[in-house]
C-alpha positions as CSV (number, residue, x, y, z in Angstrom):
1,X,16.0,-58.2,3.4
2,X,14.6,-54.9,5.4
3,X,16.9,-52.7,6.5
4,X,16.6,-51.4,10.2
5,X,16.3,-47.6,10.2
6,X,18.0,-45.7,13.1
7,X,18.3,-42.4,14.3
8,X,22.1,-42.3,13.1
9,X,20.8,-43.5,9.2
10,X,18.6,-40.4,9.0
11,X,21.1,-38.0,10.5
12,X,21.5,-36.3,7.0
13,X,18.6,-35.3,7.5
14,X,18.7,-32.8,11.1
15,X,19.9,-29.8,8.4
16,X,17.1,-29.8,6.7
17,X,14.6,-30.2,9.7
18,X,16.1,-26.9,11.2
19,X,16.0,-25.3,7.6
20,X,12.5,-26.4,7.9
21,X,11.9,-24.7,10.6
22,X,13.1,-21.4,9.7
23,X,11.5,-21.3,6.6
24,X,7.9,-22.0,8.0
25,X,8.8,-19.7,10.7
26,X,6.7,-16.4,9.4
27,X,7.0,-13.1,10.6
28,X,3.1,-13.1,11.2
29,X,3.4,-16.2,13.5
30,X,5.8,-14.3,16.0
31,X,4.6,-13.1,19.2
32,X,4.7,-9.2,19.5
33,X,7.3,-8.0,21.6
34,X,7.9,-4.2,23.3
35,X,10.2,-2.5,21.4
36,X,13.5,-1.6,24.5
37,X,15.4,0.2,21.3
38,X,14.4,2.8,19.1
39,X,15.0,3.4,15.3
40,X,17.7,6.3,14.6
41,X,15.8,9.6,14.0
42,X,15.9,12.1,11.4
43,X,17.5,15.0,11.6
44,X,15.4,17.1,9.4
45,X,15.8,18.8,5.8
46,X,19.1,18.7,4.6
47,X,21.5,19.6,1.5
48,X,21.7,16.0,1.5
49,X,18.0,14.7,1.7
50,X,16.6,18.0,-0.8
51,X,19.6,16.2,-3.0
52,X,18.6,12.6,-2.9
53,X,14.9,13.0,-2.9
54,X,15.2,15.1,-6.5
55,X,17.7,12.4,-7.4
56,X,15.0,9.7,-6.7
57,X,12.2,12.3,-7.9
58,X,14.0,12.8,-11.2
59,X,14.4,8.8,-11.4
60,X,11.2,7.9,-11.0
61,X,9.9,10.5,-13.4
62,X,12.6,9.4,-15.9
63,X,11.2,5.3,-15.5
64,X,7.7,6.8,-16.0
65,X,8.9,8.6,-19.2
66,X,10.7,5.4,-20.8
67,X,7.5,3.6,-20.7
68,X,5.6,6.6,-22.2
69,X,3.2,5.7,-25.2
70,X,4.0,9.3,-26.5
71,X,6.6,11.0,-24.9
72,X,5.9,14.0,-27.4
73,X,2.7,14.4,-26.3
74,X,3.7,14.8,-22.1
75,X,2.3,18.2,-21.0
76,X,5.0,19.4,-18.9
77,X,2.7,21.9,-17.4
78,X,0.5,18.9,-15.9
79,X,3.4,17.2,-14.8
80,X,4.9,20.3,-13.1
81,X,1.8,21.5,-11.4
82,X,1.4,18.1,-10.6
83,X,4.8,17.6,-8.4
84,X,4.6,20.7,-7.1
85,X,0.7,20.0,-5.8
86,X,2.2,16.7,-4.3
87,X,5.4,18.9,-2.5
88,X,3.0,21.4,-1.0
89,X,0.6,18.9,0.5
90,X,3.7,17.1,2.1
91,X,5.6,19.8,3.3
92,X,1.8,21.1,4.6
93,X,1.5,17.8,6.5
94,X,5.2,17.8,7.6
95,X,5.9,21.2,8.6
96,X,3.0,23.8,8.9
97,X,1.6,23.3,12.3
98,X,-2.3,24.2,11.8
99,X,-2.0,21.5,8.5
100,X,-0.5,18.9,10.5
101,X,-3.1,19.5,13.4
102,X,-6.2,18.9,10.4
103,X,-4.6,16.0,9.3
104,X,-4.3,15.0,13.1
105,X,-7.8,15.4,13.9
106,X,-8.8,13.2,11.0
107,X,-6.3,10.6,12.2
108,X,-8.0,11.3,15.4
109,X,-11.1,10.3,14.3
110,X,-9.8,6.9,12.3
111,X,-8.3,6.2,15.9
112,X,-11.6,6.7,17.8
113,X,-13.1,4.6,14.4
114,X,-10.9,1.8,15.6
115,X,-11.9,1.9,19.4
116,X,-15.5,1.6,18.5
117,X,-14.6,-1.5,16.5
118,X,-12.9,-3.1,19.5
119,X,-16.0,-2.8,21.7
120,X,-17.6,-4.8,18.9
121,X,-14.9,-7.1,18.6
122,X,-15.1,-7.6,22.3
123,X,-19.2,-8.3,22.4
124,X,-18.4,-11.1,20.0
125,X,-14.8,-12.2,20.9
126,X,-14.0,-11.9,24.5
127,X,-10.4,-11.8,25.7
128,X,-9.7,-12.9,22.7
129,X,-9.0,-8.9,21.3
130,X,-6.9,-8.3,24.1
131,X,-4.3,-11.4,23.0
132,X,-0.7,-10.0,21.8
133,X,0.3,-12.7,19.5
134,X,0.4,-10.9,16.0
135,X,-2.0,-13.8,14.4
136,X,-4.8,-12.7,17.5
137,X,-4.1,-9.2,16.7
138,X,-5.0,-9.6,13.2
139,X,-7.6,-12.1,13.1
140,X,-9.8,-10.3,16.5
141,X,-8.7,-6.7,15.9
142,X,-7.7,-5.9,12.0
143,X,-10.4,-7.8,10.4
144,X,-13.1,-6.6,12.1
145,X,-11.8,-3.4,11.8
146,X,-12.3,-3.7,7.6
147,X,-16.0,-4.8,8.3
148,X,-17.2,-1.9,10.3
149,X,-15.3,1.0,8.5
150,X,-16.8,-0.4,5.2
151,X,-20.4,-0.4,6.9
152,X,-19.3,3.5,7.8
153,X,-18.1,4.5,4.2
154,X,-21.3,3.1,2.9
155,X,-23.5,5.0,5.6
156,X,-21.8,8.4,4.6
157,X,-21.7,7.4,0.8
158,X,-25.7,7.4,1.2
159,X,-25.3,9.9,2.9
160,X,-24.1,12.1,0.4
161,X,-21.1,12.9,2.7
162,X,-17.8,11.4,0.7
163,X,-19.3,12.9,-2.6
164,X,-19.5,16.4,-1.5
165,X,-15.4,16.0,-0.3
166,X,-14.6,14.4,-3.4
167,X,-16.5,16.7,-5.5
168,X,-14.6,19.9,-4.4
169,X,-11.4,17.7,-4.7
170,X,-11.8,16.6,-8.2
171,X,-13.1,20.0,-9.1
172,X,-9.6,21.5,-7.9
173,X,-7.5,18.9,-9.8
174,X,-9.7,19.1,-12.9
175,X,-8.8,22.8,-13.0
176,X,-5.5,22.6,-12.0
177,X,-3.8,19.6,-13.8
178,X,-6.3,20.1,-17.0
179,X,-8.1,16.6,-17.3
180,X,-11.8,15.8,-17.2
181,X,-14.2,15.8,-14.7
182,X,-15.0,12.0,-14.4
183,X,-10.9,10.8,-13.9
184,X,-10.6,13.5,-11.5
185,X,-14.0,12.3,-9.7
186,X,-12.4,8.8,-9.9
187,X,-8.8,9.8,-8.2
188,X,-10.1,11.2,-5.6
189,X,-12.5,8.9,-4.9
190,X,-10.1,6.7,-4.8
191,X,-8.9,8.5,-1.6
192,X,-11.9,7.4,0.8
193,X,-12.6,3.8,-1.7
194,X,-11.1,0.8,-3.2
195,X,-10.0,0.5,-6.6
196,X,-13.4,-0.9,-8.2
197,X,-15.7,0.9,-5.9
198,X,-14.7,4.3,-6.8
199,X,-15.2,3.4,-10.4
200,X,-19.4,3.3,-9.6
201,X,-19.1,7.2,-9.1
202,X,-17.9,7.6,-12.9
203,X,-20.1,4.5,-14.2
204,X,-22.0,6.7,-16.8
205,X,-18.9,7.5,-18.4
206,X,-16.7,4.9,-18.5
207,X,-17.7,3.2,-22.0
208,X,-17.0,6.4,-23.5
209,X,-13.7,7.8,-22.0
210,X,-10.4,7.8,-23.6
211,X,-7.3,5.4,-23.2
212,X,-5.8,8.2,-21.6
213,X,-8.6,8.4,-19.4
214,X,-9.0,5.0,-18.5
215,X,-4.6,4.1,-17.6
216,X,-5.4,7.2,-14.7
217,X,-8.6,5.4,-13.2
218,X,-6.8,2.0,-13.0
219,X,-3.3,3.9,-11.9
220,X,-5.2,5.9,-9.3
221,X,-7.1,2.7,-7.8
222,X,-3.3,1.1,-7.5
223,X,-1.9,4.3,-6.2
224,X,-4.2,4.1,-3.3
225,X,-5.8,2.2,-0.6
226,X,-9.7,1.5,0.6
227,X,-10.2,3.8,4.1
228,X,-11.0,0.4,5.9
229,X,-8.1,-1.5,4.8
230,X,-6.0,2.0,6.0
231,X,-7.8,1.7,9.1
232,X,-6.8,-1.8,9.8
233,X,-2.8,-0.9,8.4
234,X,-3.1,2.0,11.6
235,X,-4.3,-1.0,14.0
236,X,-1.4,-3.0,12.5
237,X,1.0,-1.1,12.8
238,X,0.4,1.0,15.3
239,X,-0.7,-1.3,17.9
240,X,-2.0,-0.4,21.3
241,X,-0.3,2.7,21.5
242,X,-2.3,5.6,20.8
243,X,0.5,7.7,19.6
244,X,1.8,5.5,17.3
245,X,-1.9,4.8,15.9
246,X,-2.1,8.4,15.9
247,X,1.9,8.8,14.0
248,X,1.0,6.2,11.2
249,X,-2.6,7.7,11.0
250,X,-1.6,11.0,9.8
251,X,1.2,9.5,7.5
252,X,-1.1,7.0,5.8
253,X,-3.5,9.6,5.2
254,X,-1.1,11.8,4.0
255,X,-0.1,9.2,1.7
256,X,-3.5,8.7,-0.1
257,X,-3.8,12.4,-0.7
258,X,-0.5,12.9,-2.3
259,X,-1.1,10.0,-4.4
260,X,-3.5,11.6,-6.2
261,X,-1.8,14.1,-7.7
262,X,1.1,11.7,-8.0
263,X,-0.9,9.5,-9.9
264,X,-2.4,12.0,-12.3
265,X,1.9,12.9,-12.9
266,X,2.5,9.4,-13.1
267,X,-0.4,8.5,-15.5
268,X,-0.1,11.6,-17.6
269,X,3.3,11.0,-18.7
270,X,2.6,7.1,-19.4
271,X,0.0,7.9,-21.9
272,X,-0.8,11.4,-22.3
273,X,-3.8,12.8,-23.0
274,X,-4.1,13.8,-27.1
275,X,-8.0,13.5,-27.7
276,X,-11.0,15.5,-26.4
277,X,-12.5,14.7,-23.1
278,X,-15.8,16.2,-21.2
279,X,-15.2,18.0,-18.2
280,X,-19.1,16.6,-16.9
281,X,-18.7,14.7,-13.6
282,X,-21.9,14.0,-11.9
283,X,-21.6,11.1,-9.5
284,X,-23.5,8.1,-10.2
285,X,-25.8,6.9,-6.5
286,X,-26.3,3.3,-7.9
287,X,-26.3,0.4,-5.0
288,X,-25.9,2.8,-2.1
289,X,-29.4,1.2,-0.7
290,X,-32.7,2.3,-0.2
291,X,-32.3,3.5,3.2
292,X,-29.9,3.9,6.3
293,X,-30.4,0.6,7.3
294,X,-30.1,-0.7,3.7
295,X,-26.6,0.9,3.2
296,X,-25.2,0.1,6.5
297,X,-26.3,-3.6,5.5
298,X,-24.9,-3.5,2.0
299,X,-21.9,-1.9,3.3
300,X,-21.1,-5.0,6.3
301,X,-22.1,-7.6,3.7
302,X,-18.9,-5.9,1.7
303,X,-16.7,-5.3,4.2
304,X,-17.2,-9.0,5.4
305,X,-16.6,-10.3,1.9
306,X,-13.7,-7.9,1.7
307,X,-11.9,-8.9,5.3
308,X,-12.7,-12.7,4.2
309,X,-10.7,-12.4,1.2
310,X,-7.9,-10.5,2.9
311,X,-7.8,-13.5,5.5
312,X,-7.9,-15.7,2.5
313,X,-4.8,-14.2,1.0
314,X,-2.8,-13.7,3.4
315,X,-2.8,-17.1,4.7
316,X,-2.3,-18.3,1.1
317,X,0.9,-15.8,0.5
318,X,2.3,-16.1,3.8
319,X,2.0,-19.8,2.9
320,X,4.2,-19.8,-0.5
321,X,6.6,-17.5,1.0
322,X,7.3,-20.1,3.7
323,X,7.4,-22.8,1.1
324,X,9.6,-20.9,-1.9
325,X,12.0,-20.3,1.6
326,X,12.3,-23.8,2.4
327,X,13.7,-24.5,-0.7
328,X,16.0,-21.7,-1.2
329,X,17.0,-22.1,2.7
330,X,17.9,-25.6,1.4
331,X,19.9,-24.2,-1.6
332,X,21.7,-22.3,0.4
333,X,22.5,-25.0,3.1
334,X,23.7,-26.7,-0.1
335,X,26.0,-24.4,-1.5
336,X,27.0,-23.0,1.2
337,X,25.6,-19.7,0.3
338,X,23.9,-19.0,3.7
339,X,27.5,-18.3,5.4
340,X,28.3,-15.4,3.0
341,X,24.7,-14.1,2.6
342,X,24.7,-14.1,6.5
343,X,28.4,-12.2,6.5
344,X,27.3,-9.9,4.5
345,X,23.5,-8.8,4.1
346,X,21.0,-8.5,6.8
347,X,19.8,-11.6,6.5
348,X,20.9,-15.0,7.6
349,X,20.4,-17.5,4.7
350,X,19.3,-17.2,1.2
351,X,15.4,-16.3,0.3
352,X,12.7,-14.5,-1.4
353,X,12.8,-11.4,0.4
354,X,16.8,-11.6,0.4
355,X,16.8,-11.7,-3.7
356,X,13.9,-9.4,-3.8
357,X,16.0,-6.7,-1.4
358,X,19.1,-7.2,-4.0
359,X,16.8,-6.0,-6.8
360,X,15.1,-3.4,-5.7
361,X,17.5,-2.0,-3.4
362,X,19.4,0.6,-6.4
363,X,15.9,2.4,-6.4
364,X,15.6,2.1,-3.0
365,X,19.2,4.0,-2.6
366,X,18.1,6.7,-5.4
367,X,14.9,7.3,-3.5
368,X,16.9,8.7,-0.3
369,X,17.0,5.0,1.6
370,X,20.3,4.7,4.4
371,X,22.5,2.1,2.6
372,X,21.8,0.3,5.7
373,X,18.6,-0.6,5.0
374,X,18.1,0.0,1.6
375,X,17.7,-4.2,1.2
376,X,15.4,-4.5,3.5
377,X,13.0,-1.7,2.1
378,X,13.8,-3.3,-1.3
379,X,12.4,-6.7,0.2
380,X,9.3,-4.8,1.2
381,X,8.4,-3.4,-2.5
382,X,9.3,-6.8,-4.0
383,X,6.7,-8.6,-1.7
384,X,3.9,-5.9,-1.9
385,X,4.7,-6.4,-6.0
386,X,4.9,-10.2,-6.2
387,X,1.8,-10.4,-3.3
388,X,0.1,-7.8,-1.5
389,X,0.6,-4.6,0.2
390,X,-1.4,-6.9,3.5
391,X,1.6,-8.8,3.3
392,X,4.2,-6.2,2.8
393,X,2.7,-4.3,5.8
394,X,2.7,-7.8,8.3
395,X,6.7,-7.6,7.3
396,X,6.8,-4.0,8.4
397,X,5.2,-4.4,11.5
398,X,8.2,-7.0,12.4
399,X,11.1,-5.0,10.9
400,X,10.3,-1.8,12.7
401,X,10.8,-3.7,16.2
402,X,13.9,-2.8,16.8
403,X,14.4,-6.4,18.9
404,X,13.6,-8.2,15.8
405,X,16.4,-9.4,13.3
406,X,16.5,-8.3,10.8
407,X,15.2,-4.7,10.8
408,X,15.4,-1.4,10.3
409,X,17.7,0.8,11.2
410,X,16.3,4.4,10.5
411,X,12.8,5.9,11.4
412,X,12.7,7.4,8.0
413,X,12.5,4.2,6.5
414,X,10.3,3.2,8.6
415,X,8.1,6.5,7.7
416,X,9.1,5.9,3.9
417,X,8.0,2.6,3.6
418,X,4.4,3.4,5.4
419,X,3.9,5.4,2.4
420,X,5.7,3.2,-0.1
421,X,3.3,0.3,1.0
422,X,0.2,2.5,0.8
423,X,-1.0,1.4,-2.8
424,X,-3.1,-1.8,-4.4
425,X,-0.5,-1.9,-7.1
426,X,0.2,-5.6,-7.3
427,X,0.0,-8.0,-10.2
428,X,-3.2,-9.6,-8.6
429,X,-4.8,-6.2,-8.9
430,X,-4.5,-6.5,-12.9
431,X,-7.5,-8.9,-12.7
432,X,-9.3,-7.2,-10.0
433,X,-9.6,-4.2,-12.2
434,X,-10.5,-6.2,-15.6
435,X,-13.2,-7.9,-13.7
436,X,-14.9,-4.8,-12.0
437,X,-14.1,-1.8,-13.9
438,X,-14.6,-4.6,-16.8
439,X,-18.0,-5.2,-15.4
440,X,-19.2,-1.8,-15.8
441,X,-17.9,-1.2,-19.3
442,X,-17.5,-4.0,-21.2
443,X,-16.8,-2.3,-24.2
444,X,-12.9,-1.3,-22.1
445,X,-11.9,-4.5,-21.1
446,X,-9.4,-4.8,-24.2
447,X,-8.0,-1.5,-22.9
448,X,-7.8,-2.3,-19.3
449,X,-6.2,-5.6,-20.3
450,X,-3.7,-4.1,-22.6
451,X,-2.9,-1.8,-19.7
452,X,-2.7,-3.8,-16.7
453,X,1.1,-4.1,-16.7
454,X,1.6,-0.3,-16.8
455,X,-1.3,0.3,-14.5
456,X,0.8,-1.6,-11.6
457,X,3.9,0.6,-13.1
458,X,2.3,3.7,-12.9
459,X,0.7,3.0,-9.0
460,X,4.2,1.7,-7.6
461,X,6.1,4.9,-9.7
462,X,3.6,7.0,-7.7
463,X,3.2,6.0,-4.5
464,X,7.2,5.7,-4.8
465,X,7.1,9.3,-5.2
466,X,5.3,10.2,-2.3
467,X,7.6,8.1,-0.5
468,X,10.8,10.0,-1.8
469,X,9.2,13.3,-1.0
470,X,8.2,12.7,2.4
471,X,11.9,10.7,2.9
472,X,13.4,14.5,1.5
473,X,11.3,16.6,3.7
474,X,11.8,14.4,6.5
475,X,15.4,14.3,6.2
């Protein structure tokens, strides 16, 4: 005999509709809103921040030298020259006025990059681009920002433009920090390209370079990030506002060129360098195309393919994370554990970026983070880790509205975790560099396999670095 089935039989159910809810309920999906608070600002440099940021500094350097292959081996004159390199760009960027105003006009130009993209975006997407919703903002306004700035880079890569920069780069590094001229060609190309395009610069050597050789050119890819997905993490998280585009501009690329020297530190002391190497470093011109038109082509197709996949993954990611939520939302609705974790952390119910926060938040502390928020910026390493850095920066753009809950409490953190973020190294990065740089050298895809774990070690020990340095200068 059926049963009838009423609204009072399923009422054990109303908990878990609402933890539903909350789980599914993404950052990404919520509508932007105008910040009426603002993050507490920094004071300047300190006793207290030049303290915790050689804590951190010393930390970081001490993980680095656990993992070391042979920590007999470690030039401490690299890694010395090394740090100090990293210090003097950020406290050049930081503090000296005519430095900061450089950096300013190339953020400048990144910021008029992203204003010609919008007229694009408009041609083909109406009123669409002016929506606020976050989703709009990403899918009419970020994306398309990743297609044209990858049609750019190609244009000037043909041009010849990015290898005369990266040329007198590398050349400065390969004299200073003593390692060859093709890894050095590689790390700072890494500065203007993604972490399998830079690679084609150094094609011509890479069967034949060392193990040494090879940790640095997958460590500097994950140190770093591409110049069009920067572009679109300026439009993300700077908004409408053309001084906040400008702010996060000069930070993010501040934090590409300090993570090449930090990755070189990082890299250096992981597996050090104990066989000979060639100092030769003449840039390869492969698939640049035949012509302007060619390359601009070439470069769209790329950037399309590239802004495709981000969409891809993101959805995907943003996905799971909703879904391992809902059933830790339920655990916790289970057990109970909500209540206390909602007494007593910053967030109101067990989750992933709640247990992510609790581990990572002791290096968070050591790296100069305010206790208050030292979860929070732990949540946002454990997510760019476990996903992407895409992701990582959707959950920054939430947590530095002050209206939002949670989020952050200190615009040092906020600054911190722009260049904390600003990296590729995550585990789905392993396979990106055993298929590309695997593609070109076949004969090194053992090596970049066995080193694909300490490759994502080495670009998150880096770009940690910068972090702590600009958190110490900051203050």
């Amino acid at each position: 005999m059926k049963k009838n089935i009423t609204i009072g039989s399923l009422s054990f159910l109303l908990p878990l509709i609402s933890i539903a809810q909350d789980a599914t309920q993404s950052p990404t999906t919520q509508t932007a809103t105008t910040q009426v608070m603002k993050a507490v600002a920094s004071e300047g440099f300190s006793l207290e921040s030049f303290t915790r940021g050689v804590v951190g500094m010393i930390t970081l350097l001490f993980i680095a030298y656990l993992f070391s292959s042979n920590r007999r081996a470690i030039n401490w004159k690299t890694i010395g020259i090394g740090l100090a390199l990293q210090l003097s760009i950020a406290i050049g960027i930081l503090k000296v006025g005519f430095i900061q105003d450089a950096f300013d006009f190339a953020g400048s130009i990144f910021v008029l990059i992203l204003d010609f993209t919008r007229a694009g975006s408009q041609f083909l997407l109406g009123n669409l681009v002016d929506t606020n919703s976050i989703g709009y903002i990403f899918a009419f306004q970020v994306l398309p920002t990743i297609i044209f700035f990858s049609a750019l880079t190609s244009l000037l890569f043909y041009l010849g433009v990015i290898q005369v920069i990266v040329r007198g780069m590398a050349w400065a590094l390969s004299k200073l920090l003593n390692i060859s001229g093709a890894e050095s060609l590689s790390v700072t190309g890494n500065i203007f390209l993604g972490q399998t395009e830079a690679p084609l610069m150094i094609k011509a050597y890479l069967a034949k370079m060392t193990r040494s050789e090879i940790l640095l050119v997958m460590i500097g890819g994950m140190a770093t990030v591409a110049g069009g997905v920067m572009a679109a993490y300026i439009q993300y998280l700077g908004g409408d506002d053309p001084q906040m585009r400008l702010l996060f501009a000069r930070h993010l690329l501040a934090a590409s060129v300090m993570a090449a020297p930090g990755a070189i530190v990082v890299s250096k002391m992981l597996c050090p360098q104990t066989e000979q190497f060639s100092n030769d470093s003449h840039v390869s011109m492969e698939n640049v195309g035949s012509n302007v038109l060619d390359a601009i082509a070439n470069g769209t197709t790329e950037g399309l393919k590239l802004a495709a996949n981000v969409a891809a993954m993101l959805l995907v990611f943003v996905a799971f994370i909703a879904m391992i939520n809902y059933f830790f939302n339920w655990v916790g609705y289970q057990t109970h554990l909500n209540n206390i974790i909602a007494s007593n952390t910053p967030y109101n119910g067990l989750s992933l970026e709640m247990i992510l926060g609790t581990v990572f938040s002791p290096i968070m502390w050591l790296a100069g983070i305010a206790k208050e928020d030292v979860m929070l910026m732990g949540q946002l390493l454990g997510i760019k880790l476990s996903s992407s850095e895409f992701v990582a920066y959707t959950q920054l753009a939430t947590l530095k509205d002050m209206t939002s809950a949670p989020h952050l409490m200190y615009n040092k953190s906020i600054i911190m975790a722009t260049y904390m973020l600003c990296g590729f190294a995550n585990f789905a990065s392993i396979g990106i560099q055993i298929g590309g740089i695997g593609a070109l050298a076949p004969n090194q895809r053992k090596t970049l396999s066995q080193f694909g774990l300490k490759a994502v070690l080495g670009g998150t020990l880096a770009s940690l670095l910068s972090a702590t340095i600009a958190g110490m200068i900051i203050g």
